[in-house]
C-alpha positions in Angstrom: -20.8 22.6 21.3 -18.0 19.7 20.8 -17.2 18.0 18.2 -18.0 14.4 20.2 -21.6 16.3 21.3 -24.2 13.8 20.6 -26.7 16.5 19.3 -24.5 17.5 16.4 -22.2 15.3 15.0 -19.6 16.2 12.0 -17.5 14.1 10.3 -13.6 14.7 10.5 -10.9 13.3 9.0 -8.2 10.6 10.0 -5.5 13.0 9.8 -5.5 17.1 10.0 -2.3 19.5 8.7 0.2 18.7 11.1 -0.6 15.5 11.7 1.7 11.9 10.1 -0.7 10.7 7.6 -2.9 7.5 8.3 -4.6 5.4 6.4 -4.9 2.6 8.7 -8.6 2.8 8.8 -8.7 1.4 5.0 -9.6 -2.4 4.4 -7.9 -3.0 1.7 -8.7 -7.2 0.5 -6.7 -9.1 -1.8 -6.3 -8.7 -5.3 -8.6 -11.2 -7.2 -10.7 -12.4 -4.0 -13.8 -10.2 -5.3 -15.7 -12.3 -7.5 -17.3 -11.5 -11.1 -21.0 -11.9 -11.6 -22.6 -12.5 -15.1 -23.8 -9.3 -16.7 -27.8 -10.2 -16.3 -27.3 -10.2 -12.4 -29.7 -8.3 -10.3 -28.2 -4.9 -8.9 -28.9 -6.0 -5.6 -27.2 -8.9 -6.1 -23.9 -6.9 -6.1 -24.2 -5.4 -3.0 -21.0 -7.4 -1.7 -18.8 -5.8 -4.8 -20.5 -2.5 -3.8 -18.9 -3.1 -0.6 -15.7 -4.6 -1.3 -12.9 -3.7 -3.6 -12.6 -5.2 -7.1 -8.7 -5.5 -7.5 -6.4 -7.4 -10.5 -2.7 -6.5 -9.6 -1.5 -8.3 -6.6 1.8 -6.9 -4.8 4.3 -8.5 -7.2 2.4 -6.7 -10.3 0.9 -10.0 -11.0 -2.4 -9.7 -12.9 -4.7 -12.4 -11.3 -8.6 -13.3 -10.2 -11.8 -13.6 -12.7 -11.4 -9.7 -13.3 -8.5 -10.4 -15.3 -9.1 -8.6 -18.6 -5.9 -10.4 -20.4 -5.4 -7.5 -22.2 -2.7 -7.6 -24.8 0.7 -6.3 -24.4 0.1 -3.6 -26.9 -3.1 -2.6 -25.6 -1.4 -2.3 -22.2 1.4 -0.2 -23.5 -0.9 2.0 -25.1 -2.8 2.5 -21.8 0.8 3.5 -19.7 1.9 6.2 -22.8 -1.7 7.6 -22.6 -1.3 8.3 -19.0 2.3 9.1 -18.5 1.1 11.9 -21.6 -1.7 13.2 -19.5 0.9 13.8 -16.7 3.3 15.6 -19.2 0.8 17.1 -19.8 -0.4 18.2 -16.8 3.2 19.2 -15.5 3.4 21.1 -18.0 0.3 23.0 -18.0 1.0 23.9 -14.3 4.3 25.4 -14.5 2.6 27.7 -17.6 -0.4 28.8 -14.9 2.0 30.0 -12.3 4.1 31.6 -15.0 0.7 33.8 -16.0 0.4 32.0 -19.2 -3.3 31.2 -18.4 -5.5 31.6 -15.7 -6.3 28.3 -14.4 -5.9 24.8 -14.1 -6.7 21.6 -12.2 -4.2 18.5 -12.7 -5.0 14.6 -12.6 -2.3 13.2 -10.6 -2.8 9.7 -9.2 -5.9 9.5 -11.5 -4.9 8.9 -15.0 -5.8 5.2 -14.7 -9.4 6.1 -14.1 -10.1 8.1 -17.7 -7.2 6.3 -19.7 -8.6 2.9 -18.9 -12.5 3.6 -19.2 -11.7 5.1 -22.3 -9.9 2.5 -23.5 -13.3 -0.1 -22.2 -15.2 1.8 -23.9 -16.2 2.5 -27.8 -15.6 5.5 -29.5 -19.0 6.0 -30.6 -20.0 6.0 -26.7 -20.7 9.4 -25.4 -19.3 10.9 -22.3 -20.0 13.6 -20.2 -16.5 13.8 -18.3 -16.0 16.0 -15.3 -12.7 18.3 -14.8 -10.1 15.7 -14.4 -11.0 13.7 -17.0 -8.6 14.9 -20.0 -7.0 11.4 -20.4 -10.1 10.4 -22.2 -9.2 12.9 -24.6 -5.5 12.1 -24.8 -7.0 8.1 -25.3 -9.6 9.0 -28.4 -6.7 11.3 -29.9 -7.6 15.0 -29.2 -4.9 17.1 -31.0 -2.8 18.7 -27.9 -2.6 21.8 -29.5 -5.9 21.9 -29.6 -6.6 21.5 -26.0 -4.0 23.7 -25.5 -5.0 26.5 -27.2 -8.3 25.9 -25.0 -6.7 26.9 -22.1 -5.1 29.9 -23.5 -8.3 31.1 -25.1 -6.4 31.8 -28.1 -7.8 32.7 -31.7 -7.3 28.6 -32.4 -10.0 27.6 -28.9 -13.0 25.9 -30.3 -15.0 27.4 -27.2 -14.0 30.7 -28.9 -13.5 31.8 -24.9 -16.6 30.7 -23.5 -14.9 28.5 -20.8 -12.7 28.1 -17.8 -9.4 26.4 -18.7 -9.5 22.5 -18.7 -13.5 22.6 -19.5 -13.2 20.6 -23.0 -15.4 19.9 -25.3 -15.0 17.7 -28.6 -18.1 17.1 -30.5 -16.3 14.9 -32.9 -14.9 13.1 -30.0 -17.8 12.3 -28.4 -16.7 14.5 -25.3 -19.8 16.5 -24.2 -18.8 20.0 -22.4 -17.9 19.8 -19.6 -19.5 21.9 -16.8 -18.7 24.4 -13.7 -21.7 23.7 -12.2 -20.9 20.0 -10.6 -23.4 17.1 -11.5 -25.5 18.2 -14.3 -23.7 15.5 -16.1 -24.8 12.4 -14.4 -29.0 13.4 -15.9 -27.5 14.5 -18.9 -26.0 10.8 -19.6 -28.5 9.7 -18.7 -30.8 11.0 -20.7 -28.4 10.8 -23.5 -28.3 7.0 -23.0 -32.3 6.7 -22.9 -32.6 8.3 -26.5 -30.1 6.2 -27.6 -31.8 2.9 -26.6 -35.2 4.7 -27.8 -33.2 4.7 -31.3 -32.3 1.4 -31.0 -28.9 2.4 -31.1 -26.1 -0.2 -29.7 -24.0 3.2 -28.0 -23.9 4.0 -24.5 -23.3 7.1 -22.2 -20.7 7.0 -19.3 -20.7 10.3 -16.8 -17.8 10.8 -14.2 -18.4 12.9 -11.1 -16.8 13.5 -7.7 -17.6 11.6 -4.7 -18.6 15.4 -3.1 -21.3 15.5 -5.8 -23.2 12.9 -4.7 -24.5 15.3 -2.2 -26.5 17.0 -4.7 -29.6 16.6 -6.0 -28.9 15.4 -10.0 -27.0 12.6 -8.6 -30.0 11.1 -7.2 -32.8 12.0 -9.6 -30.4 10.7 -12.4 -30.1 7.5 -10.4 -33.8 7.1 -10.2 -33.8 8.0 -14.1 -31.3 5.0 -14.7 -32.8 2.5 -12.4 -36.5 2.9 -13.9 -35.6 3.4 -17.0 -33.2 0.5 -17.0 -30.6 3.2 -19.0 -27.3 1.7 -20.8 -25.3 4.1 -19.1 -22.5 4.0 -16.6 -21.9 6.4 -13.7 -19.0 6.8 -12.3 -18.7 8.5 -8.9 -14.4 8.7 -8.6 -13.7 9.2 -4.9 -10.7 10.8 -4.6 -10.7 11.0 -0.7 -11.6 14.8 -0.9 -13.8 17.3 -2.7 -12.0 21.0 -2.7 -11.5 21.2 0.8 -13.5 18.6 2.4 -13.1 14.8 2.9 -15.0 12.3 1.6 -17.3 11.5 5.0 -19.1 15.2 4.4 -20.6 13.6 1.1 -22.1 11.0 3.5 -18.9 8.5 2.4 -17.7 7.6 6.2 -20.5 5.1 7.1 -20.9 3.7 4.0 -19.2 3.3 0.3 -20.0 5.4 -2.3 -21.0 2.2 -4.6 -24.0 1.4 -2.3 -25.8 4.4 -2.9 -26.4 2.6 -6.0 -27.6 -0.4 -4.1 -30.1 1.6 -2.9 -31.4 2.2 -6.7 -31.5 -1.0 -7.5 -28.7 -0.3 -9.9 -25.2 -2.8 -10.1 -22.8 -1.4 -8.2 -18.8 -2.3 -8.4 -16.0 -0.3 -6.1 -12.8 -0.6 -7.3 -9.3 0.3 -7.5 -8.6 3.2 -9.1 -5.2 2.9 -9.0 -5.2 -0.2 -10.9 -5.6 0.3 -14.6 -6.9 -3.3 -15.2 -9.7 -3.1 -12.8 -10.6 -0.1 -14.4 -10.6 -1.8 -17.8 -12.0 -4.8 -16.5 -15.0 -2.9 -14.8 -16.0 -0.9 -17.3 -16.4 -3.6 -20.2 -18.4 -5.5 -17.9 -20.5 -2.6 -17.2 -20.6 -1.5 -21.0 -21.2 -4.7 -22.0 -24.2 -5.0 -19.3 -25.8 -1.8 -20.8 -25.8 -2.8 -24.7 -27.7 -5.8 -23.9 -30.2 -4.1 -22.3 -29.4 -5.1 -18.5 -29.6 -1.4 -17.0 -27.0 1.0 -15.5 -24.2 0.6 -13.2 -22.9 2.7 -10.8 -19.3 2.4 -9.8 -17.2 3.8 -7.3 -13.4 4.0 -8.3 -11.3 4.1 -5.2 -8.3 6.9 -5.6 -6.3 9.5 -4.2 -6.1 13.3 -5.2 -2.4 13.5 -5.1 -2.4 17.5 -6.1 -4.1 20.3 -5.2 -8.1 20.2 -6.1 -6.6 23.4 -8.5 -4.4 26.1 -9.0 -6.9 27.9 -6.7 -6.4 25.6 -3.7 -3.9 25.3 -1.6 -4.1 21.4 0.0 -1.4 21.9 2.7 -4.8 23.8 4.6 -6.5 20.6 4.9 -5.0 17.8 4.7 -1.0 16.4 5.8 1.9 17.3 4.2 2.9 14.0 2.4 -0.4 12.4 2.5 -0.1 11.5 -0.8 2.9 9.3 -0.6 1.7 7.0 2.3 -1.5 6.5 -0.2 -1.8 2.9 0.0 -2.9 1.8 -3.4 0.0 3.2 -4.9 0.5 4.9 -8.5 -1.5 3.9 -11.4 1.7 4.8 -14.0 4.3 2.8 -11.6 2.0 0.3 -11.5 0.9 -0.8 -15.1 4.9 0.0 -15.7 5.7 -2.9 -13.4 3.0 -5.1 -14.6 4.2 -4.6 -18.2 8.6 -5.8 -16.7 7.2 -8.1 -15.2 5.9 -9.7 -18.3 9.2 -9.6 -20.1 7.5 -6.7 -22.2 9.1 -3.3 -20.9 11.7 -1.9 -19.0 12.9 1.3 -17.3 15.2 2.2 -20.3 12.0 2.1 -22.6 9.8 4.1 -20.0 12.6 6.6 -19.1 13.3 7.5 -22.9 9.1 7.8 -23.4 8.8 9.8 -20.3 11.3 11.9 -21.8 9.6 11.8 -25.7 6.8 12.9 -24.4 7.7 16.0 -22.3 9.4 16.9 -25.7 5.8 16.7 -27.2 4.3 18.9 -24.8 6.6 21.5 -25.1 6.3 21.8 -28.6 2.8 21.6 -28.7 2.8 24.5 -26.7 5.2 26.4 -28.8 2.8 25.9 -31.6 -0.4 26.8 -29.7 1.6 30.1 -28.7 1.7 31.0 -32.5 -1.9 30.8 -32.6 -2.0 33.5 -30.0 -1.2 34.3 -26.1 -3.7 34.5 -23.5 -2.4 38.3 -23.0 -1.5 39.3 -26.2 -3.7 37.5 -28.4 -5.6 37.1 -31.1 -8.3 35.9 -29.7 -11.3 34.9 -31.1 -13.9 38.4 -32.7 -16.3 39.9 -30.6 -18.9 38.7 -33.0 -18.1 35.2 -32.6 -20.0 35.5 -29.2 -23.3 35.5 -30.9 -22.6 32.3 -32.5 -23.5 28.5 -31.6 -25.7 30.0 -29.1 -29.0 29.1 -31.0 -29.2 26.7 -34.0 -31.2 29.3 -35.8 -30.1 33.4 -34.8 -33.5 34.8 -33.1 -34.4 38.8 -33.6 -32.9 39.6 -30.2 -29.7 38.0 -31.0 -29.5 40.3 -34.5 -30.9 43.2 -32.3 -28.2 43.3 -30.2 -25.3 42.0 -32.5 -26.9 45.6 -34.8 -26.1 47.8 -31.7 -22.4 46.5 -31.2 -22.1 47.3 -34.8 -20.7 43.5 -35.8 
């Protein structure tokens, strides 16, 4: 049976290995033409932002249209040194996985705008249930690198004492739920999170980020249902990177339609946009928080990107997709970008940028040197064999002491 078959049809992509990359099928409309509703509007009264692309920088850097957060000069800056450290960081962390330092990782390259600048929208208080390429929200509510490094190394210093993969944070104090293996769970989880919240009368909100691959399963629609009925103030975020480990986005059921108007069909406001563009992102997700604390529901929003690495160190992207792809991505860097906004208002230049960029690779290596005296992934110390009987339950049941008796601990 053939691929054009009429009795079974599967979704392929533009562009195979071997093949020049294309992304000539993309729309791609003008910065500032989508327009910006007042929070009280009906979610299916956004169905033409759910379909379109909610942009701010034009193609001289030019912030413009009513998405325009006019963010400060200082806030901006702060937004480009949070994500050009989360690519340090990430550079970093790589080169140590292939050099057998740890076991596993999964970088964010060509994403850092979408967890920097949410963050950023966001409170502090909110709660968010991140999925795993997220760690820019950490870098933005100021998580100790060493910390997260000694994470990954499952060192005596990891506050998951081991329990985790690599790059599966957590930070109580941060309000940074775990984050989980099993893809989705998160979305219900906010959602539920946001729910007892309101019940509390309590102004904080929840915001959940998930792949555009996990919108195939099954949480992602009962937590929509969940939001819509229960009018939660949380925001879901469904980042479509073009491609899930190995598959493109049109196997998640993205190639007829966006992403954004699965939400549509919930009745909850839906926004696509730019993922690339750190404003947008800024810009979307104040409306959206802003929406949910006075008691106008959830919103669901699509933010349009490109995976530039590999899904992890366990995948090899040069089996899928072609060689380059990344380059020819048409929306561009999200680091570049902001960097150009911020010359183009008189209030950086590539001397500044070139002397941060090399600041903070300084940092990261000597972060890691410290989280190396902590203990090695090899060598240790790592955390006691008794620790594992800990945090489990608030209060130690009998078969926990049972068995803790027998190991003698």
């Amino acid at each position: 049976m053939t691929q054009s078959d009429p009795r079974f049809h599967v979704p392929a992509p533009h562009a195979r290995p071997g093949d020049t990359p294309d992304f000539s099928h993309i729309a791609i409309p003008p910065a500032g033409e989508a327009r910006r509703p007042d929070i009280d509007v009906e979610g299916s009264e956004t169905a033409d932002l759910a379909t379109g692309l909610i942009r701010v920088l034009d193609h001289n850097h030019q912030a413009v249209g009513p998405w325009n957060p006019e963010l400060s000069a200082d806030h901006l800056r702060e937004g480009l040194k949070h994500m050009m450290t989360t690519r340090a960081y990430d550079d970093r962390m790589l080169k140590l996985q292939r050099q057998g330092k740890m076991s596993f990782y999964m970088k964010s390259t060509g994403e850092e705008a979408v967890a920097v600048a949410a963050a950023m929208a966001l409170s502090g208080d909110d709660m968010v249930f991140p999925s795993y390429r997220q760690q820019g929200i950490l870098f933005s509510r100021g998580r100790d690198m060493v910390d997260m490094m000694c994470h990954c190394i499952s060192n005596s210093r990891d506050n998951l004492k081991g329990r985790q993969l690599p790059v599966h944070y957590t930070w109580a104090e941060g309000n940074f739920f775990s984050i989980s293996g099993n893809l989705t769970t998160q979305f219900p989880q906010a959602v539920g999170y946001a729910m007892a919240c309101q019940y509390r009368g309590e102004s904080r909100i929840a915001a959940s980020w998930i792949g555009e691959g996990s919108t195939a399963e099954g949480d992602f629609h009962g937590a929509l249902v969940m939001a819509s009925t229960y009018k939660a103030p949380v925001i879901l975020n469904v980042v479509n990177n073009q491609w899930a480990i190995s598959t493109f986005q049109g196997i998640a059921g993205g190639q007829g339609q966006t992403f954004a108007m699965k939400g549509i069909g919930y009745g909850l406001a839906s926004l696509r946009i730019d993922g690339n563009d750190f404003l947008a992102v800024h810009a979307a997700t104040a409306w959206a928080a802003e929406r949910a604390r006075a008691g106008h529901g959830a919103t669901m929003i699509e933010t349009f990107t490109y995976r530039a690495d590999a899904h992890s160190t366990s995948d090899d992207p040069s089996g899928y997709r072609p060689k380059g792809e990344e380059a020819k991505w048409p929306l561009g860097d999200p680091i570049e970008r902001l960097k150009n906004h911020l010359i183009g208002l008189g209030e950086w230049d590539q001397e500044r940028h070139d002397a941060l960029e090399a600041e903070l690779n300084d940092q990261v290596i000597a972060a890691y040197k410290e989280a190396e005296s902590h203990g090695t992934l090899h060598d240790g110390p790592l955390s006691p064999v008794s620790s594992m009987f800990e945090d489990v339950c608030e209060e130690q049941d009998w078969r926990l002491r049972r068995q803790r008796q027998d190991l003698g601990i």
